[in-house]
TORPA-4810 file (N, C-alpha, C, O; in nm, 3 decimals):
<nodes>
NODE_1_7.924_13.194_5.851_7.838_13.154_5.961_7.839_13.263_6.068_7.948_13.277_6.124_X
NODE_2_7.732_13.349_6.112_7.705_13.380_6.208_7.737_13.356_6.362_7.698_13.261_6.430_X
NODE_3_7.826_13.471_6.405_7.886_13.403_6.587_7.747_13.456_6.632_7.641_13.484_6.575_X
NODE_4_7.821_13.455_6.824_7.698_13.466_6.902_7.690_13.639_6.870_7.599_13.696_6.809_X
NODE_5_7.777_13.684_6.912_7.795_13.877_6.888_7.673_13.884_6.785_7.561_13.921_6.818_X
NODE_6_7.713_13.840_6.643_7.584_13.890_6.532_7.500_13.823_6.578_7.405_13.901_6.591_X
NODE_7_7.463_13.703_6.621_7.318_13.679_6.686_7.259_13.770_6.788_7.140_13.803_6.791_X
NODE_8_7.339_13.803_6.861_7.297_13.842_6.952_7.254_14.036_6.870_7.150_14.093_6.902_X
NODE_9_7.317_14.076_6.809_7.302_14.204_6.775_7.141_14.186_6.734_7.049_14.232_6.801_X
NODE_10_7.125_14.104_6.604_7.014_14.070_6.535_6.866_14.099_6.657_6.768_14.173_6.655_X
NODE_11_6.923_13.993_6.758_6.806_13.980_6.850_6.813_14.151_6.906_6.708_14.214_6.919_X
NODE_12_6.898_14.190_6.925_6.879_14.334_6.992_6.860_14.434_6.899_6.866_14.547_6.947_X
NODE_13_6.836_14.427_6.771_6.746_14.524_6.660_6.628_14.451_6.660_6.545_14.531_6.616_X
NODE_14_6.583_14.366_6.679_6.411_14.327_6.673_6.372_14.427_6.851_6.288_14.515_6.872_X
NODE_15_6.477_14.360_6.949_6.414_14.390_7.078_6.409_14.554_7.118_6.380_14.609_7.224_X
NODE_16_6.455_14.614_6.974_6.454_14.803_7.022_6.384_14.820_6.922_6.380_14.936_6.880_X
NODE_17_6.299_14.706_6.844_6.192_14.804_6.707_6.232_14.829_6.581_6.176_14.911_6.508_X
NODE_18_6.349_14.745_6.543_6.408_14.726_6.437_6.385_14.673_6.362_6.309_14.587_6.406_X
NODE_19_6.398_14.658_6.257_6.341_14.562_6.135_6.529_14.508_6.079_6.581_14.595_6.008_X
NODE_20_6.593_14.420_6.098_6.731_14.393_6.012_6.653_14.413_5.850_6.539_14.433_5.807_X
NODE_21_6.792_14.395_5.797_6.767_14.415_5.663_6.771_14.343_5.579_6.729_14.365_5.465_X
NODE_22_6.840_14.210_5.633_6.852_14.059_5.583_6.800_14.002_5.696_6.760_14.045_5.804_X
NODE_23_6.813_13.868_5.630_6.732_13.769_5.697_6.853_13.771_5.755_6.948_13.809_5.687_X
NODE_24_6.876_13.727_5.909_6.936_13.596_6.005_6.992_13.483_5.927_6.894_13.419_5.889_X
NODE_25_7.106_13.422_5.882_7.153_13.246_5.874_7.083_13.153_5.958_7.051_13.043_5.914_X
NODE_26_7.052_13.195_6.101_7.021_13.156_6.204_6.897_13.153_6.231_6.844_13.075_6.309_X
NODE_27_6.821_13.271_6.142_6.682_13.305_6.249_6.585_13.218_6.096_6.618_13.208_5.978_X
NODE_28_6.450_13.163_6.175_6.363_13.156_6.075_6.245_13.202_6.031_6.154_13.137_5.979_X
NODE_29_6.255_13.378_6.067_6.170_13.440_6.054_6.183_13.540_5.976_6.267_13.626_6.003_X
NODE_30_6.097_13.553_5.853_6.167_13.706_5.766_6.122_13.821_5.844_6.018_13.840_5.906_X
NODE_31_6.228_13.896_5.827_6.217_14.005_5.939_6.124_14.127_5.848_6.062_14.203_5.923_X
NODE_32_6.112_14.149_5.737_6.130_14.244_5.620_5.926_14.274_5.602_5.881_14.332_5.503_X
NODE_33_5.865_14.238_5.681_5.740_14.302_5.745_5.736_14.365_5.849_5.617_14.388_5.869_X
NODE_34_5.811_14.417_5.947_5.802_14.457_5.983_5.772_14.641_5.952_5.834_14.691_5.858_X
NODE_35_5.678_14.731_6.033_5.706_14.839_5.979_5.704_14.942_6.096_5.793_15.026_6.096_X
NODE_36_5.580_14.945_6.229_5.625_15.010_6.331_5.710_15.001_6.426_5.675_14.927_6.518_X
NODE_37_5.832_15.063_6.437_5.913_15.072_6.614_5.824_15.041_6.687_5.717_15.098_6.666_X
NODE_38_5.830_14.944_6.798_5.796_14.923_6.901_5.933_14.933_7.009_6.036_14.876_6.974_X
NODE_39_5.931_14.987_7.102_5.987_15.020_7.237_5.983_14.939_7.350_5.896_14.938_7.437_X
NODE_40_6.089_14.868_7.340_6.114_14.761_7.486_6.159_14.776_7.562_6.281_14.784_7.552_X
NODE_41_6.105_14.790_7.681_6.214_14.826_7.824_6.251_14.730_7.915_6.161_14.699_7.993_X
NODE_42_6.350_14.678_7.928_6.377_14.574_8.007_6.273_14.596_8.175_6.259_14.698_8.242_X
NODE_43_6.217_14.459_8.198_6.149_14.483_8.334_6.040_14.589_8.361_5.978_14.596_8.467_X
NODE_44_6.020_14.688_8.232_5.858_14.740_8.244_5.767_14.686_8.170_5.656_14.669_8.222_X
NODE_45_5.789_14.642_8.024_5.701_14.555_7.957_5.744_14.484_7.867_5.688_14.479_7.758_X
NODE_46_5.895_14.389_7.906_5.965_14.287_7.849_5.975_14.213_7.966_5.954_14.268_8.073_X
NODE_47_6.012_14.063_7.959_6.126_13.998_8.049_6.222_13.937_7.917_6.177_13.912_7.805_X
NODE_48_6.352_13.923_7.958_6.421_13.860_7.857_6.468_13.710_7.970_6.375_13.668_8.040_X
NODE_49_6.532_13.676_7.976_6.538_13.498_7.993_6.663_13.437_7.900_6.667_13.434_7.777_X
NODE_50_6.758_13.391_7.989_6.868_13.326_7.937_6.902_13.203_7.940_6.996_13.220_8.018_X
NODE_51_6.905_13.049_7.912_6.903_12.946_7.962_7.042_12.860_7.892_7.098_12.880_7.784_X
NODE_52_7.069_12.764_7.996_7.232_12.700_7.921_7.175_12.547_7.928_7.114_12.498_8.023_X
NODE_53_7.214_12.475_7.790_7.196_12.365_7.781_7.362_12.272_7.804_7.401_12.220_7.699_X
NODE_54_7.461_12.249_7.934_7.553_12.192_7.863_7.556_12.030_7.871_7.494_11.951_7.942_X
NODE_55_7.636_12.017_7.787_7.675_11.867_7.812_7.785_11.794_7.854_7.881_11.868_7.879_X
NODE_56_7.799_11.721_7.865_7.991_11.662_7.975_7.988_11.582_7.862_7.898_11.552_7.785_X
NODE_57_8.166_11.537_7.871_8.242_11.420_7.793_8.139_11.305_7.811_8.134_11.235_7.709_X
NODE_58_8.058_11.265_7.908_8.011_11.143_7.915_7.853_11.143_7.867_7.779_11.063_7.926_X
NODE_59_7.798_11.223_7.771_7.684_11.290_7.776_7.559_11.277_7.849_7.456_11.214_7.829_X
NODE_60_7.614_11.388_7.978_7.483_11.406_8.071_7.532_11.539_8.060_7.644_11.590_8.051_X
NODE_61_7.365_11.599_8.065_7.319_11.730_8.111_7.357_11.786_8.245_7.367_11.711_8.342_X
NODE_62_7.381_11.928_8.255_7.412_11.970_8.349_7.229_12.017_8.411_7.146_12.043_8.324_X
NODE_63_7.191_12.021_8.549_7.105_12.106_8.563_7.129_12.131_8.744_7.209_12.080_8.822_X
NODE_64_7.027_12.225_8.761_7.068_12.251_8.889_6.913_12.255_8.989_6.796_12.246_8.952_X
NODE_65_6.977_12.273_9.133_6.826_12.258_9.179_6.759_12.401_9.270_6.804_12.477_9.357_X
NODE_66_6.638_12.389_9.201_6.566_12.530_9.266_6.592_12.580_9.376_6.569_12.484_9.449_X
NODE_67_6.627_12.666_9.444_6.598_12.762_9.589_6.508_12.805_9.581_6.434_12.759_9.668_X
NODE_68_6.447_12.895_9.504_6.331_12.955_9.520_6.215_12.894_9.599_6.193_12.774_9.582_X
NODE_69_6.133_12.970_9.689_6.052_12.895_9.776_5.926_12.834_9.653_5.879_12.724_9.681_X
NODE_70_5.880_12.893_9.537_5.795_12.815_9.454_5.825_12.703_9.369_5.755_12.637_9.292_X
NODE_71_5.967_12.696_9.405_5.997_12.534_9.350_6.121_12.454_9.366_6.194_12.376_9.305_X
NODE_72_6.103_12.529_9.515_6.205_12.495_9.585_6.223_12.318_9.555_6.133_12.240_9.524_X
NODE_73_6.369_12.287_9.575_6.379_12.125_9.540_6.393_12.064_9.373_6.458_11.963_9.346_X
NODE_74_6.324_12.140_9.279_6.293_12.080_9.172_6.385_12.104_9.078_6.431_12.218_9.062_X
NODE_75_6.430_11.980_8.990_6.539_12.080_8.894_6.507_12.128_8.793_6.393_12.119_8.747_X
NODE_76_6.608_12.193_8.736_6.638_12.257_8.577_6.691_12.313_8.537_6.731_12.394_8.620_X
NODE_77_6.745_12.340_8.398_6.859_12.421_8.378_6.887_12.512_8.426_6.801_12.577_8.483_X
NODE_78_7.014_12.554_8.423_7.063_12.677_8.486_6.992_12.791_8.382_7.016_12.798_8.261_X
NODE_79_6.900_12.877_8.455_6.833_12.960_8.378_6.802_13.119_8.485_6.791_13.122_8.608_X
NODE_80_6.792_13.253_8.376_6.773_13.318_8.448_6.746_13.466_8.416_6.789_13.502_8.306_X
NODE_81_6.698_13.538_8.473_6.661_13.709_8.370_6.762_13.786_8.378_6.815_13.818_8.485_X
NODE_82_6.802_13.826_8.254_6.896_13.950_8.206_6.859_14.076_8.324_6.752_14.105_8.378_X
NODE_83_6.987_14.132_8.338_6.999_14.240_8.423_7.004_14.343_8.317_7.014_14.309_8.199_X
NODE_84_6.995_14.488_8.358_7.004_14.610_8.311_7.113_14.598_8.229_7.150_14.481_8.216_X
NODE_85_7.187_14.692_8.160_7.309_14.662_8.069_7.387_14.517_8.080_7.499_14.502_8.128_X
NODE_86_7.320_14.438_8.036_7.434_14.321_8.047_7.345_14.237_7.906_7.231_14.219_7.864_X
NODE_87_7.504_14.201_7.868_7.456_14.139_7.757_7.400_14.009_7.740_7.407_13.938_7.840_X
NODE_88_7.343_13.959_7.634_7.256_13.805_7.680_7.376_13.714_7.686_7.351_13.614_7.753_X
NODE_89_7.504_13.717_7.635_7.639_13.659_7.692_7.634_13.698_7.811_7.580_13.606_7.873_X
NODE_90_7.658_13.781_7.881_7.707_13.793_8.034_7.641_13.740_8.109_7.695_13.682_8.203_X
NODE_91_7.470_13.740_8.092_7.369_13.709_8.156_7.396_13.572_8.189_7.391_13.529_8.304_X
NODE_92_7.434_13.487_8.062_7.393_13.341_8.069_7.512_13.299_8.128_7.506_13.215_8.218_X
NODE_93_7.669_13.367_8.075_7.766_13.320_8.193_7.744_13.367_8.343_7.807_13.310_8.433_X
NODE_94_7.666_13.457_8.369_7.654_13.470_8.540_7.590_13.357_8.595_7.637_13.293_8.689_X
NODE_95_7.417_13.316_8.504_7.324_13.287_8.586_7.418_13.123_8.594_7.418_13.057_8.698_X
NODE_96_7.496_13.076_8.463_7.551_12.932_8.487_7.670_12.972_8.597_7.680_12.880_8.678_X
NODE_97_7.725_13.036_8.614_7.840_13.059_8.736_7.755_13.033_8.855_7.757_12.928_8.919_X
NODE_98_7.676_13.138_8.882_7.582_13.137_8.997_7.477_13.019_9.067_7.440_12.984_9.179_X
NODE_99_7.457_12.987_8.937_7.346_12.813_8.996_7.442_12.727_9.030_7.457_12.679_9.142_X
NODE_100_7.547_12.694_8.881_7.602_12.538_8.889_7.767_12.612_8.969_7.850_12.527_9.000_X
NODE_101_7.788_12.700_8.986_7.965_12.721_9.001_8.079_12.645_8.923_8.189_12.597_8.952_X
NODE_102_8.007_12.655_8.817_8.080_12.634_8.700_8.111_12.747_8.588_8.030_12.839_8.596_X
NODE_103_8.214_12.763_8.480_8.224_12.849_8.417_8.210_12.785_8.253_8.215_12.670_8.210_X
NODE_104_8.193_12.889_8.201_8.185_12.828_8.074_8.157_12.905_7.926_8.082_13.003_7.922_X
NODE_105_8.217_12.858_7.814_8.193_12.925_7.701_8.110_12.960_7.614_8.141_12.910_7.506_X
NODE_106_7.981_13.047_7.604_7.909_13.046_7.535_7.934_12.959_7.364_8.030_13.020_7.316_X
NODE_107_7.911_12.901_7.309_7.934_12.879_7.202_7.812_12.917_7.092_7.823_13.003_7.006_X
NODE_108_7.705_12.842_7.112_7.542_12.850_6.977_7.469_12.890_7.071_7.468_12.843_7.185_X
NODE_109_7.391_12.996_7.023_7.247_13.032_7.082_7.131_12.896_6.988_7.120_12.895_6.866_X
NODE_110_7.071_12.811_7.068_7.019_12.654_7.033_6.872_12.681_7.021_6.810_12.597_6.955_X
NODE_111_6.788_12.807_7.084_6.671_12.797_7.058_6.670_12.942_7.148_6.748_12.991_7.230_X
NODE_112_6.503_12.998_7.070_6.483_13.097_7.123_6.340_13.120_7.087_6.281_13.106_6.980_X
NODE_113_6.298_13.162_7.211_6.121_13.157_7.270_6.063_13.287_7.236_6.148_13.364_7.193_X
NODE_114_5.941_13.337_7.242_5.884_13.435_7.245_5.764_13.457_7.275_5.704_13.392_7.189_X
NODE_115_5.671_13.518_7.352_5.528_13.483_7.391_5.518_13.668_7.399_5.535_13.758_7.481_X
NODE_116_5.478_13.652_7.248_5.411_13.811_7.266_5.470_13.888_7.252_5.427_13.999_7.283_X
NODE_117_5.603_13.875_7.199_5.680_14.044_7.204_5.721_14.068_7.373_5.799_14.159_7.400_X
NODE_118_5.660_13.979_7.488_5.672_14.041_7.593_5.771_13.983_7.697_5.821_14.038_7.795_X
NODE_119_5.788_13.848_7.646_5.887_13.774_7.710_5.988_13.689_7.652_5.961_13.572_7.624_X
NODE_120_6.080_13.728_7.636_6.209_13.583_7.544_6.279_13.512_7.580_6.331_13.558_7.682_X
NODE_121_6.323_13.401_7.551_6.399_13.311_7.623_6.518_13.294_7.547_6.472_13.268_7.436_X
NODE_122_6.643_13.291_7.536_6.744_13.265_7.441_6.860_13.139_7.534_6.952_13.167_7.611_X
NODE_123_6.824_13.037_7.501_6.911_12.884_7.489_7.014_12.858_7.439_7.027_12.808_7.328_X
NODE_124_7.124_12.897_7.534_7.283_12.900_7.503_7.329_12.706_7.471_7.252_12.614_7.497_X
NODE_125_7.423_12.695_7.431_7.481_12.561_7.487_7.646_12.648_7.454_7.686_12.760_7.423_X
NODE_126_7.686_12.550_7.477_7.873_12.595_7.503_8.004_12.494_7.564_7.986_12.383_7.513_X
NODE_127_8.070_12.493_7.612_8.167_12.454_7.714_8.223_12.452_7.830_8.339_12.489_7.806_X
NODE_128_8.212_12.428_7.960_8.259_12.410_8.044_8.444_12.454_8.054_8.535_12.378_8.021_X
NODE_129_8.456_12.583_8.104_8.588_12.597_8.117_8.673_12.597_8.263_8.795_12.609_8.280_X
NODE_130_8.556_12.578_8.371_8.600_12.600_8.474_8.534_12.621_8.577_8.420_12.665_8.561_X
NODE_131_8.580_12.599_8.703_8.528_12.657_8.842_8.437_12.452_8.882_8.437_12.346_8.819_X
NODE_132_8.375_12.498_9.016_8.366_12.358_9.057_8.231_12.350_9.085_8.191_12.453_9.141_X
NODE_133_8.128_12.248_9.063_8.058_12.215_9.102_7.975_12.258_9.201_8.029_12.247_9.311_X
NODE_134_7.877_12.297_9.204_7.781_12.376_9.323_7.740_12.226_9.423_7.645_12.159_9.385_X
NODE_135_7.805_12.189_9.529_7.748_12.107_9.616_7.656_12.174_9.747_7.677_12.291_9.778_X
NODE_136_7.584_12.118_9.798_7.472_12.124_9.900_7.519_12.222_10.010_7.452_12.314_10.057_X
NODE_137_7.667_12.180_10.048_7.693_12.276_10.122_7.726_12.409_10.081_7.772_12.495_10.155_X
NODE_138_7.698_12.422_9.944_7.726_12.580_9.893_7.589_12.623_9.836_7.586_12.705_9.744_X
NODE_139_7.483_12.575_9.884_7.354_12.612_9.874_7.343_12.725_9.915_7.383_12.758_10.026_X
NODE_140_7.268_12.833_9.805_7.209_12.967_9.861_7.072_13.037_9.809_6.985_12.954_9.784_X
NODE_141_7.041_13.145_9.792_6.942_13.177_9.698_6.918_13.113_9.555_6.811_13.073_9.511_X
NODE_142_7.036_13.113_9.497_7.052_13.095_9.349_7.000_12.961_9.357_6.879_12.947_9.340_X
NODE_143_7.078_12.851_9.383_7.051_12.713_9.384_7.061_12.670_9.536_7.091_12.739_9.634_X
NODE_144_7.020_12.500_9.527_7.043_12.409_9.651_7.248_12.338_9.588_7.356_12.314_9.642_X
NODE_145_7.193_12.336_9.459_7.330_12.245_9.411_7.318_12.223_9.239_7.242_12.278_9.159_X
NODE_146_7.383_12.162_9.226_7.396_12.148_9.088_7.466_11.965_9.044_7.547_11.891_9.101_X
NODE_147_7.425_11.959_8.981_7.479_11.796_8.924_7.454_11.774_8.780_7.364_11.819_8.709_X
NODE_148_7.567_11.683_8.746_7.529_11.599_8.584_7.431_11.505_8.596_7.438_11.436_8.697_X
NODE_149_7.316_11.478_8.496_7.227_11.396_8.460_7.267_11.316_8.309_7.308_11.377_8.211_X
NODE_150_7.244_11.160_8.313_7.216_11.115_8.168_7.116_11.131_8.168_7.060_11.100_8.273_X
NODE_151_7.023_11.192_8.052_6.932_11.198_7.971_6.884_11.103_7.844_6.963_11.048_7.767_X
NODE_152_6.753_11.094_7.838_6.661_11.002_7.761_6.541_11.090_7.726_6.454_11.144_7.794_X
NODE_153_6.564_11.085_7.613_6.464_11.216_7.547_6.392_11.310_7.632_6.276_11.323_7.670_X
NODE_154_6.529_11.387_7.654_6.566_11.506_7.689_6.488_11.490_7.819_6.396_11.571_7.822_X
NODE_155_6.495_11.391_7.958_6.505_11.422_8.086_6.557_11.344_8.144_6.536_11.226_8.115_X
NODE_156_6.642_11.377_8.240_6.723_11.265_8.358_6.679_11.150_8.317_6.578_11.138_8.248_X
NODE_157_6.772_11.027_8.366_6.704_10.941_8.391_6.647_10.862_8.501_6.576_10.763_8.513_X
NODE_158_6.703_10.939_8.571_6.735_10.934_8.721_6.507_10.927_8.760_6.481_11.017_8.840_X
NODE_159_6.409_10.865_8.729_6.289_10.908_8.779_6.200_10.963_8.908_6.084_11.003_8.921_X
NODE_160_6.323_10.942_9.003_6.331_11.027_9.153_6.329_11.170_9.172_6.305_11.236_9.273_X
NODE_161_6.368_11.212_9.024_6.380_11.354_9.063_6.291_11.450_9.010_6.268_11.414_8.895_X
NODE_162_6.225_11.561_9.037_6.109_11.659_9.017_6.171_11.793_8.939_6.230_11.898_8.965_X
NODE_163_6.123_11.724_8.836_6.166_11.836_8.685_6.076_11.952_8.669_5.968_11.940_8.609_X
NODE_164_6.119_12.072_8.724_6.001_12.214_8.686_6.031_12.178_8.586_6.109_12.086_8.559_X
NODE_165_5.943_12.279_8.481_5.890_12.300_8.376_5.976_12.199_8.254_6.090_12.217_8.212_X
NODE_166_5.887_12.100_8.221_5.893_11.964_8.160_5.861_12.045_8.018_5.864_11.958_7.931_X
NODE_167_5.836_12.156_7.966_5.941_12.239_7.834_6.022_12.227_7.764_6.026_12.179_7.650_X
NODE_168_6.128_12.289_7.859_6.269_12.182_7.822_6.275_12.123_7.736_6.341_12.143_7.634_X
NODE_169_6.209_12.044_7.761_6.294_11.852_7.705_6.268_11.896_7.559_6.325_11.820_7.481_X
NODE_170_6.200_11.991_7.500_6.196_11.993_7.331_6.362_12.082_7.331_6.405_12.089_7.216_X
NODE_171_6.449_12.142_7.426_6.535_12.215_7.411_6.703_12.112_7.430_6.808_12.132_7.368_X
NODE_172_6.674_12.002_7.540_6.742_11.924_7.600_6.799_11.809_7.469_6.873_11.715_7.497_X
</nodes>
């Protein structure tokens, strides 16, 4: 079985113009048509996109709530764009440190998006190893806060609350 490292390699020979040479365990796409290099540059004509699905002992979803002034208030997973050298592991443990102030173990890459060659999304889930809860008073850019949700096909149940991009829930 395939860890995250060889997943993650796999995805980074398609994203530099690679063709692998086997199929993926993981992936369900034969790679073995491929024939021109294409050239991806992070942030000139890619975005890449990291997102964490976790779950608690009591199964509720973790998600957190927007800062951003375009959606500001609204929740959703802890999600977020890859920086310059950093790997789609590091990425997804920062952006979940940074929203929820929580830490945690990558374990399965759970789904992964693509619109065009130009933008990807890769959907961690994992474990919770640490650090505390993002509350209101530790609101900043990143998030307002962070909280557990029970979920019902795949959204809160909580119906008070304003879910950006209602997506998701095929990932949740």
């Amino acid at each position: 079985m395939a860890g995250i490292s060889d997943t993650e390699s796999y995805i980074r020979t398609f994203l530099d113009g690679g063709a692998p040479s086997a199929r993926h365990p993981k992936c369900d796409v034969d790679c073995g048509g491929l024939s021109a290099p294409i050239k991806i540059a992070l942030r000139d004509n890619v975005s890449y996109i990291v997102a964490a699905v976790l779950i608690n002992e009591a199964d509720e979803v973790l998600f957190m709530q927007e800062a951003k002034a375009s959606c500001k208030g609204s929740w959703y997973l802890p999600a977020g764009r890859v920086e310059r050298n950093e790997s789609l592991d590091e990425a997804v443990y920062r952006e979940v440190l940074e929203e929820t102030g929580l830490e945690f173990t990558p374990t399965a890459v759970i789904f992964i998006e693509s619109i065009q060659g130009t933008w990807m999304r890769v959907t961690y889930t994992g474990h919770v190893t640490g650090g505390k809860l993002k509350t209101t008073e530790e609101a900043d850019k990143e998030s307002l806060q962070a909280a557990w949700f029970p979920v019902k096909d795949g959204f809160p149940t909580d119906e008070n609350l304003i879910i950006r991009a209602p997506d998701r829930k095929s990932v949740v």
